[in-house]
Z-matrix of the N, CA and C atoms (Angstrom, degrees):
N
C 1 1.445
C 2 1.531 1 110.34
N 3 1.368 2 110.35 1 -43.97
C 4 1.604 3 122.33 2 -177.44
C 5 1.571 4 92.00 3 -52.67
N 6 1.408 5 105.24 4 -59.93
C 7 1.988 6 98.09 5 -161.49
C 8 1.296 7 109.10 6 -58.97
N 9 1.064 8 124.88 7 -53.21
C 10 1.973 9 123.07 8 170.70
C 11 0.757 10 103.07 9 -27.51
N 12 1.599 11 135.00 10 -75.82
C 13 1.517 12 135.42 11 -159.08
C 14 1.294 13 106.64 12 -46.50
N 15 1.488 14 120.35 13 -58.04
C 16 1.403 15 124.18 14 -173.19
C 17 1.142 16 119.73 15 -54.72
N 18 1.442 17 96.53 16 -39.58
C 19 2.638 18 92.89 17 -172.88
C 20 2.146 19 91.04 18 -76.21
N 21 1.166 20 107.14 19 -3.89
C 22 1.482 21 96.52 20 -173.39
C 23 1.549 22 89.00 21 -71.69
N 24 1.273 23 118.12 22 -47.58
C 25 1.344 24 128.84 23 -151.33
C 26 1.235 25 104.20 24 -84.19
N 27 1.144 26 136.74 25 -32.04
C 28 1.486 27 128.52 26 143.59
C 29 1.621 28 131.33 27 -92.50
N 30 1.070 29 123.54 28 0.26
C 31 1.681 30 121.58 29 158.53
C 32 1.995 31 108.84 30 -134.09
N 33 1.530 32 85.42 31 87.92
C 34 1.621 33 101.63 32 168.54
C 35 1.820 34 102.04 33 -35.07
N 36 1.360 35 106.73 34 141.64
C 37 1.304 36 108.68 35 175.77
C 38 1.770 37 108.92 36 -64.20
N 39 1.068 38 113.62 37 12.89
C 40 1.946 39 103.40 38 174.90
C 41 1.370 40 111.26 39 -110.00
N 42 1.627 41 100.01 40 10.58
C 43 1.295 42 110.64 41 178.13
C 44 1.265 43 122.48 42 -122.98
N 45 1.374 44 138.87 43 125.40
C 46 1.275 45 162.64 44 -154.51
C 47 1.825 46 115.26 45 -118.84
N 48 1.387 47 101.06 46 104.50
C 49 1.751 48 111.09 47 -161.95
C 50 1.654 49 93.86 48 -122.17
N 51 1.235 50 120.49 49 123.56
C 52 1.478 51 136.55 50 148.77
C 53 1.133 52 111.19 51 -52.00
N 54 1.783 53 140.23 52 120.35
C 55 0.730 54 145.61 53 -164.51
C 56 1.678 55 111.79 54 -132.53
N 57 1.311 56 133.53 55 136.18
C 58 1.335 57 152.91 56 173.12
C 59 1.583 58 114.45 57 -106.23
N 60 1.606 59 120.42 58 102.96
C 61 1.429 60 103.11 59 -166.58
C 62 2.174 61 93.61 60 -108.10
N 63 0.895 62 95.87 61 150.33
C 64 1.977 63 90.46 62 -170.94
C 65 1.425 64 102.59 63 -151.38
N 66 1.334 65 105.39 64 119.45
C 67 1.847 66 101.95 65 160.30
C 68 1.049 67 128.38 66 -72.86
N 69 0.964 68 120.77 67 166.54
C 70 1.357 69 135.46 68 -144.78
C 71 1.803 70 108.02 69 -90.74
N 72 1.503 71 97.66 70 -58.96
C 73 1.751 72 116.29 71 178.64
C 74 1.617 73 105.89 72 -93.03
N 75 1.422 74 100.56 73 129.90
C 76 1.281 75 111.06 74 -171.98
C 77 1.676 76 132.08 75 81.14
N 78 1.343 77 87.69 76 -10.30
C 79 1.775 78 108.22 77 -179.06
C 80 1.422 79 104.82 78 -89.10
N 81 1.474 80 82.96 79 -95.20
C 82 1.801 81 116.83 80 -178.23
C 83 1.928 82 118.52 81 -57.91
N 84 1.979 83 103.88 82 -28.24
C 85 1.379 84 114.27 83 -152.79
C 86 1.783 85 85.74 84 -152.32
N 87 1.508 86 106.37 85 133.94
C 88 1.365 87 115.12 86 128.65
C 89 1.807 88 111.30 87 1.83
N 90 0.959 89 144.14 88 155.85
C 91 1.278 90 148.59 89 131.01
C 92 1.447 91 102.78 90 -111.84
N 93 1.482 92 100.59 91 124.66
C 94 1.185 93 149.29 92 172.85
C 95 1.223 94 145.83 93 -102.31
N 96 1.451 95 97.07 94 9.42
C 97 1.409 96 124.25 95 -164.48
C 98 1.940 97 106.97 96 57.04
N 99 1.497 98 110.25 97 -130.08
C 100 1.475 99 116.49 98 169.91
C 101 1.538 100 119.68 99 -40.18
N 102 0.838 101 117.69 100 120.03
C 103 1.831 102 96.00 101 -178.87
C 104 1.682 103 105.92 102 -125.53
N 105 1.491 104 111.32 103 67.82
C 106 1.284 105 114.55 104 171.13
C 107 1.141 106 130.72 105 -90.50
N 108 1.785 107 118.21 106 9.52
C 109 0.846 108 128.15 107 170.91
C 110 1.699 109 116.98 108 -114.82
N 111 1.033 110 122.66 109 94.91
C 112 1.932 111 138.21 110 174.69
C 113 1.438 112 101.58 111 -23.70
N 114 1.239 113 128.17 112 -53.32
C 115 1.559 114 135.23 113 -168.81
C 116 1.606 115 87.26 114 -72.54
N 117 1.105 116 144.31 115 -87.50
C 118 1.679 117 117.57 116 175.43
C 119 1.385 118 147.44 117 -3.14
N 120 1.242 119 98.76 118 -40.75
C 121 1.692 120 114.59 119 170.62
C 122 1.445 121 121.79 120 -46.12
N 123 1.192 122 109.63 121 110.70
C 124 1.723 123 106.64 122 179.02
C 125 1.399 124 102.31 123 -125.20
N 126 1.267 125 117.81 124 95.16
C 127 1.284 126 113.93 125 163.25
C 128 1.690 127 134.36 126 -62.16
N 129 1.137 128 92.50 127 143.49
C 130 1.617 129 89.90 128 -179.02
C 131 1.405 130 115.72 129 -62.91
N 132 1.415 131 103.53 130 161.13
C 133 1.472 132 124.25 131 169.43
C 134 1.716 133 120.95 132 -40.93
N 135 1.285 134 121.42 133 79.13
C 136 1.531 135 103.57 134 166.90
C 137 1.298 136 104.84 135 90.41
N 138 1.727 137 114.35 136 36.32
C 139 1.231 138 105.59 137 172.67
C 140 1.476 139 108.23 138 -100.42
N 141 1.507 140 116.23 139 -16.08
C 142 1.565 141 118.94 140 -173.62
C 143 1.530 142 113.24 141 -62.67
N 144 1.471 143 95.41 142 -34.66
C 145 1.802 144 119.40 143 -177.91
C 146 1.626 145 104.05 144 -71.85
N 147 1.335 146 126.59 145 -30.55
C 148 1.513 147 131.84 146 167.98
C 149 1.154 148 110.95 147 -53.69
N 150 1.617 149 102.52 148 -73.17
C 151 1.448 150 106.77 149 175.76
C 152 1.454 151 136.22 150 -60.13
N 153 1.389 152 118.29 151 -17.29
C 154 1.387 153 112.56 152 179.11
C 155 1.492 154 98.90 153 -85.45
N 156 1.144 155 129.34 154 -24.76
C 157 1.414 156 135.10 155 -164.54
C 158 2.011 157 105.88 156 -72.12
N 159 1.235 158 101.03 157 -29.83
C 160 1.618 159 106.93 158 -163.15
C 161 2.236 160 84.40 159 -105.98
N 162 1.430 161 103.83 160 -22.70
C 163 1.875 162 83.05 161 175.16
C 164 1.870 163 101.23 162 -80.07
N 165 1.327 164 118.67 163 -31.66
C 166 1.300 165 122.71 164 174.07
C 167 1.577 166 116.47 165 -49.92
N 168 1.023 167 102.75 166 -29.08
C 169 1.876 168 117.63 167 -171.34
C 170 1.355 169 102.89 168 -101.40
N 171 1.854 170 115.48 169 17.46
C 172 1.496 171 101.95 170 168.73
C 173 1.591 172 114.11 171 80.30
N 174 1.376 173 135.45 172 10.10
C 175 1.205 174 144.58 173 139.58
C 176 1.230 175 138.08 174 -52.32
N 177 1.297 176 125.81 175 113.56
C 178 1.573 177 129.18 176 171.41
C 179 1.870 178 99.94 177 -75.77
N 180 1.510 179 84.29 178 133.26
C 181 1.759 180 79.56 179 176.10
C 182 1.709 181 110.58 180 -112.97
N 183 1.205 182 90.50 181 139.06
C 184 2.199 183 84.27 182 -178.21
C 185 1.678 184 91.38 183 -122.56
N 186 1.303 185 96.83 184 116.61
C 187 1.738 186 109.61 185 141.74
C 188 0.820 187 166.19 186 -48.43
N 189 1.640 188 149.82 187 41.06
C 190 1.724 189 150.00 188 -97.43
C 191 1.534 190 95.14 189 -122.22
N 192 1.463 191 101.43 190 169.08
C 193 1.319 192 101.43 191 162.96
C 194 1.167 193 105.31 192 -167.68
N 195 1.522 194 100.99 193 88.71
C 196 1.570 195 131.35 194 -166.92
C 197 1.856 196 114.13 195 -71.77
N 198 1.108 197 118.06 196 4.66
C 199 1.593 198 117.78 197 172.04
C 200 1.244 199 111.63 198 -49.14
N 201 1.549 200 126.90 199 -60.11
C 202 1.329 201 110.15 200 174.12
C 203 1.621 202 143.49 201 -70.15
N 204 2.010 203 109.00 202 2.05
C 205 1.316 204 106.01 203 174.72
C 206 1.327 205 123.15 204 -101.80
């Protein structure tokens, strides 16, 4: 319910946004289980080059981090 409200509040319904939705572990990063430590983070191979490529093409990108659903 929270997230609706919000894309309302930034994409007026007369507006139409391409969207990229991506988890976080196993996607974007290594999964690592807990990752409360920053120095852990190993991002994958060639994901920065993914993502700039699909924000270049007019993509909203959303970040998840679906472990707990």
């Amino acid at each position: 319910m929270y997230f609706a409200i919000s894309l309302r509040l930034i994409l007026p319904n007369t507006t139409k946004q391409k969207a990229l939705f991506l988890d976080r572990d196993g996607v974007i990063n290594r999964d690592i289980g807990y990752a409360c430590d920053p120095g852990r983070i190993d991002f994958l191979p060639g994901i920065f080059e993914f993502c700039q490529a699909f924000q270049v093409a007019g993509y909203l990108l959303i970040v998840g981090m679906m472990g707990a659903v």
